[in-house]
C-alpha positions in Angstrom: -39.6 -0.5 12.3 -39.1 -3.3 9.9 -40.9 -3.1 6.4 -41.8 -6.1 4.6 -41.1 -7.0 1.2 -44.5 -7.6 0.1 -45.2 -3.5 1.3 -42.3 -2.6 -0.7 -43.6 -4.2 -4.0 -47.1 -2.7 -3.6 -45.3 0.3 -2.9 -42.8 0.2 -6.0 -46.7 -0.8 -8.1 -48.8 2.2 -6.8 -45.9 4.7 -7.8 -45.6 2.7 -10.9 -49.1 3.1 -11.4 -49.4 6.7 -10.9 -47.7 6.7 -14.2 -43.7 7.4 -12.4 -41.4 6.7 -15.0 -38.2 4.7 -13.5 -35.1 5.7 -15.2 -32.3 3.4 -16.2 -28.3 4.1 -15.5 -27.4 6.5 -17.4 -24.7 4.5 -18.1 -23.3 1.0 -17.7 -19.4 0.2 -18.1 -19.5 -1.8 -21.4 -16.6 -4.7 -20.1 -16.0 -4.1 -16.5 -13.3 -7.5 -15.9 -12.1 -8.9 -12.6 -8.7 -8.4 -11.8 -7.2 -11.5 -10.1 -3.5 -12.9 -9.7 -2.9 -16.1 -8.4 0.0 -16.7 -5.7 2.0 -18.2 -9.0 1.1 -15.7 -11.5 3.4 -12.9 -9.7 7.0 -14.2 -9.1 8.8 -12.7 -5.9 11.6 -10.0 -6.5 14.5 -10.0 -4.0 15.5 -6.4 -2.7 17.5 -5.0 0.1 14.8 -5.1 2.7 15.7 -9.2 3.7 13.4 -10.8 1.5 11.5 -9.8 -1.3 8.4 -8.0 -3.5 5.6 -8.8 -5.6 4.0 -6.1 -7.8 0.6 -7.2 -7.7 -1.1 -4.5 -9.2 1.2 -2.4 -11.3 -0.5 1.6 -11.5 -0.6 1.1 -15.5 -3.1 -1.2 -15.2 -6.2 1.0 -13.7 -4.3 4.1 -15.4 -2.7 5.6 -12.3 -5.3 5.4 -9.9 -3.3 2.9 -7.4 -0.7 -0.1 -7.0 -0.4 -3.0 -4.7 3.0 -4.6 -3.8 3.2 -7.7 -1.3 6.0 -7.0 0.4 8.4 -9.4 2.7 10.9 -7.6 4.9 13.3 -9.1 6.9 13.8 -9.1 10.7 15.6 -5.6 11.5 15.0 -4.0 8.4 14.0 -0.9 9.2 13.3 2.6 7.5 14.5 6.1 8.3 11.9 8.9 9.1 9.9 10.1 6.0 6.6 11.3 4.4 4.6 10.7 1.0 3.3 14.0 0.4 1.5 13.3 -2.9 0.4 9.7 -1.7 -1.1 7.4 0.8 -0.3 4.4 2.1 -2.3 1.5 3.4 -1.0 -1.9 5.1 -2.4 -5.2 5.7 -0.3 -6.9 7.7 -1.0 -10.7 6.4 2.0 -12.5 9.1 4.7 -11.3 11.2 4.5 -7.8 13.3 4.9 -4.9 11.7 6.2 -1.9 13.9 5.3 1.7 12.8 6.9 5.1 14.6 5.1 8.2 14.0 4.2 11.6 16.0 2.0 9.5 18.3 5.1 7.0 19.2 5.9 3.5 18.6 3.4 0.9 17.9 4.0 -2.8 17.3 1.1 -4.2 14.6 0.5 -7.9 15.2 -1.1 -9.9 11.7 -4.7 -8.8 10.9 -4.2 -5.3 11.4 -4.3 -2.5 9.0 -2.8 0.3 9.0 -3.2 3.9 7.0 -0.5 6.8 6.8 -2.3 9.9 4.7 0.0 12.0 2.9 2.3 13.9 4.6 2.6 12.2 8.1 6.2 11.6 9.0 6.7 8.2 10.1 9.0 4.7 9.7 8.4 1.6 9.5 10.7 -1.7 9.8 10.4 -5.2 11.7 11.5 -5.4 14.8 11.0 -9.4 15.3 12.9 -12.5 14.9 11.0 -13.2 11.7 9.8 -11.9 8.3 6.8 -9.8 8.1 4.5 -10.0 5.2 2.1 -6.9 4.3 0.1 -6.1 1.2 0.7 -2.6 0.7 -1.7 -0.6 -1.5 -0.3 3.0 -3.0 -2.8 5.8 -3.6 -2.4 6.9 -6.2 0.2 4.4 -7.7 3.3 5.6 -8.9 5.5 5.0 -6.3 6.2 1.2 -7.0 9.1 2.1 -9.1 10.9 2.5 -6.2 10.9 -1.5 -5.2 11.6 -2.2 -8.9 14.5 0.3 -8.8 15.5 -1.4 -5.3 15.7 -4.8 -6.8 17.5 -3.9 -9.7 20.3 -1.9 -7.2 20.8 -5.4 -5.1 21.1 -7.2 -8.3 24.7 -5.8 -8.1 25.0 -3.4 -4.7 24.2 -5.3 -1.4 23.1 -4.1 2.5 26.6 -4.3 3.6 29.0 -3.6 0.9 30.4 0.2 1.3 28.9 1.9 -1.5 25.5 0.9 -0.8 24.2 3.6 1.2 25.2 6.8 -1.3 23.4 4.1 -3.6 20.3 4.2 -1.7 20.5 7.8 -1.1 20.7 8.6 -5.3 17.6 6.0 -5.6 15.3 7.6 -3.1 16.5 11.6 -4.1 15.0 10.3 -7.4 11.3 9.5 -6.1 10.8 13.1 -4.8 7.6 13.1 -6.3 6.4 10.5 -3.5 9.3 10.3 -1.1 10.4 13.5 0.8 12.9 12.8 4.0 11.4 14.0 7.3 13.2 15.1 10.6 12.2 12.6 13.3 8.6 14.4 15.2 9.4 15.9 18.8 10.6 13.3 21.0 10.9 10.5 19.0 14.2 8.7 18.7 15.8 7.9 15.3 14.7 4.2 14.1 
């Protein structure tokens, strides 16, 4: 049944009428501001991963509540199994494939998907095709960006491929337990 506007005012007039007193917000954010970064405003930050990050919405800025990184990985980067207990993650994948691995098995994620791991599913991620993928990755709650940060600052000197680099990464992730706990790979699945 479709209601028409004009029954809706005389509706809204007979209540009014009756003497109904319509309440206002009880309250009204004084300054509420768009947030908005332009494609130049956020400069890329080469890590590990084959390409880069941009830290679009750092967590201080909305006091904790979430952060948004674009990242860029690199054809065969790839992560080992892990969870997020005290986070979630979601993924837009913008171009490329991403490939995901969790209990339910291996699934390839072409651009325009989206993608959400809750906290505490064990999974990896990587990019299992001959070019970069680019995802916007939002963090609930934020927090967890540090780690990219910490990442970039580690390949500044410490690269893929030179020897130490793996104890290195090792150190850098044992110090995000908060939001990164290592995981066993779920029944049947193979190590990425």
């Amino acid at each position: 049944m479709r209601i028409s506007r004009s029954a809706v005012i005389m509706a809204l007039a007979s209540v009014a009428s009756a003497g109904a007193v319509f309440a206002e917000p009880a309250s009204m954010p004084a300054a509420a501001e768009v947030v908005a970064k332009a494609a130049d405003d956020v400069p890329a930050v080469p890590y590990d991963a084959g390409s880069s990050y941009r830290l679009l919405v750092p967590s201080e800025a909305n006091g904790g509540q979430y952060a948004v990184i674009e990242l860029v990985e690199g054809p065969g980067y790839r992560t080992p199994w892990h969870r997020h207990d005290g986070m979630e993650e979601r993924y837009y994948v913008a171009e490329g494939t991403l490939t995901v691995r969790g209990a339910d098995g291996t699934r390839d994620y072409p651009a325009g998907s989206y993608i959400v791991i809750p906290p505490g599913a064990v999974h990896a991620q990587g990019n299992n095709a001959q070019v970069p993928v680019k995802v916007l990755l939002t963090l609930t709650p934020g927090g967890f960006e540090q780690f990219f940060i910490d990442r970039a600052e580690l390949y500044k000197t410490v690269k893929r491929d030179d020897p130490g680099f793996q104890d290195e990464m090792v150190e850098l992730a044992m110090r995000q337990g908060r939001w990164l706990q290592p995981a066993d790979a779920p029944a049947g699945a193979t190590t990425p």
